[in-house]
C-alpha positions as CSV (number, residue, x, y, z in Angstrom):
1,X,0.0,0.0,0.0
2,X,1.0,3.6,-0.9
3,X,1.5,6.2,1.4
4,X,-1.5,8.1,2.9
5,X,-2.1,11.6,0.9
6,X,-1.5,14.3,3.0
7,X,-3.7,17.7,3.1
8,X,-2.1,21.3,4.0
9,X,-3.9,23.9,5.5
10,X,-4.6,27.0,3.2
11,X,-2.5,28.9,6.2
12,X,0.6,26.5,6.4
13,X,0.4,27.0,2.3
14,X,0.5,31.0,3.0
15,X,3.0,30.7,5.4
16,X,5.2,28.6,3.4
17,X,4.6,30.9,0.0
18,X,5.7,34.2,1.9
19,X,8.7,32.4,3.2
20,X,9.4,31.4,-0.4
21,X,8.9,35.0,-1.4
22,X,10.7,37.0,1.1
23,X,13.7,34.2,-0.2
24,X,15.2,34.2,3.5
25,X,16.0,30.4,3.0
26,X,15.9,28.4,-0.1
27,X,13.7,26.5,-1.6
28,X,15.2,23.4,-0.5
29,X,16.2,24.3,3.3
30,X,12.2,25.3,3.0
31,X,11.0,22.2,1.9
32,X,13.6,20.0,4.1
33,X,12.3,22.2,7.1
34,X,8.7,21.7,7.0
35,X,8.7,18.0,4.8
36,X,7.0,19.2,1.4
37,X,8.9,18.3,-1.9
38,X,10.9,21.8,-4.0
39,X,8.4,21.6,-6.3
40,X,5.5,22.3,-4.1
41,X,6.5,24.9,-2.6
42,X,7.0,26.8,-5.7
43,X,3.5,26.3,-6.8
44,X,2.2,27.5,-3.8
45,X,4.6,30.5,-4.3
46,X,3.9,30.8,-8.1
47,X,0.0,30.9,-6.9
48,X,0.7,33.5,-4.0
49,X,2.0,35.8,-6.7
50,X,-0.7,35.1,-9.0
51,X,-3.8,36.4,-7.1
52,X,-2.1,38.7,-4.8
53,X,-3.7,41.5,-6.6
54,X,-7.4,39.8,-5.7
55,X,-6.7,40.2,-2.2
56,X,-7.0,43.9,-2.2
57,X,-10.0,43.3,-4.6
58,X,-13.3,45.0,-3.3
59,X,-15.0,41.7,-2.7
60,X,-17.2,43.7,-0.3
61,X,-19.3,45.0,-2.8
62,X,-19.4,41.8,-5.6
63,X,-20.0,39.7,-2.4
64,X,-23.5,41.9,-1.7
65,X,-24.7,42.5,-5.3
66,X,-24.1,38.7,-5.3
67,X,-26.2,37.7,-2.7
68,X,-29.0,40.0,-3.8
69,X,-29.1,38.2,-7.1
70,X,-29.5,34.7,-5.3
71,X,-32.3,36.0,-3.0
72,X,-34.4,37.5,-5.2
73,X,-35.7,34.9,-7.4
74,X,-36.4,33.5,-4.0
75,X,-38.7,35.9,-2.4
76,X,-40.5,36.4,-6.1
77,X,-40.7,32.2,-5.6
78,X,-42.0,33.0,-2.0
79,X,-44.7,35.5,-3.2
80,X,-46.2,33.0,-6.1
81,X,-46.0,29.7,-3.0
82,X,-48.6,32.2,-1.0
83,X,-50.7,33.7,-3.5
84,X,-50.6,29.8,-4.9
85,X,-51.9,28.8,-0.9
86,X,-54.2,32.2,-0.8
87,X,-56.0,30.7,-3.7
88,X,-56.2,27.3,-3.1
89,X,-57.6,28.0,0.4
90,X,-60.3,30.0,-0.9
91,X,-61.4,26.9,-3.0
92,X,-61.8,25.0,-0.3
């Protein structure tokens, strides 16, 4: 049997990317220090790099106007359900 697949946390990935990035230590005293292969870390790193610019992103607003788009078709579904009941109980 093969080794079990281990899982990082997104913060020992951030950790390990800035480390890479501030290039106190190499790549490979990094990866001997915390047991992750070369080549790891410098996709984490290559990744850091890559959406740093979305981190300063107004998400704040996209986040909002998101939401509103998913609730409303809700509430309009909502308002048909108990017109649909307001009906049906004056049938009975």
């Amino acid at each position: 049997m093969g080794k079990k697949r281990r899982k990082f946390s997104d913060k020992f990935k951030a950790n390990i990317a800035l480390e890479a990035v501030r290039g106190v230590k190499t790549l490979t005293e990094l990866a001997a220090e915390h047991q992750v292969h070369p080549n790891q870390i410098s996709k984490w790193k290559k990744q850091l790099l890559e959406n740093a610019s979305e981190l300063f992103s107004n998400r704040a607003c996209s986040s909002a106007k998101s939401e509103e788009e998913v609730t409303a078709p809700l509430y309009e579904e909502i308002g048909r359900l108990k017109m649909n009941i307001k009906w049906l109980e004056k049938k009975l």
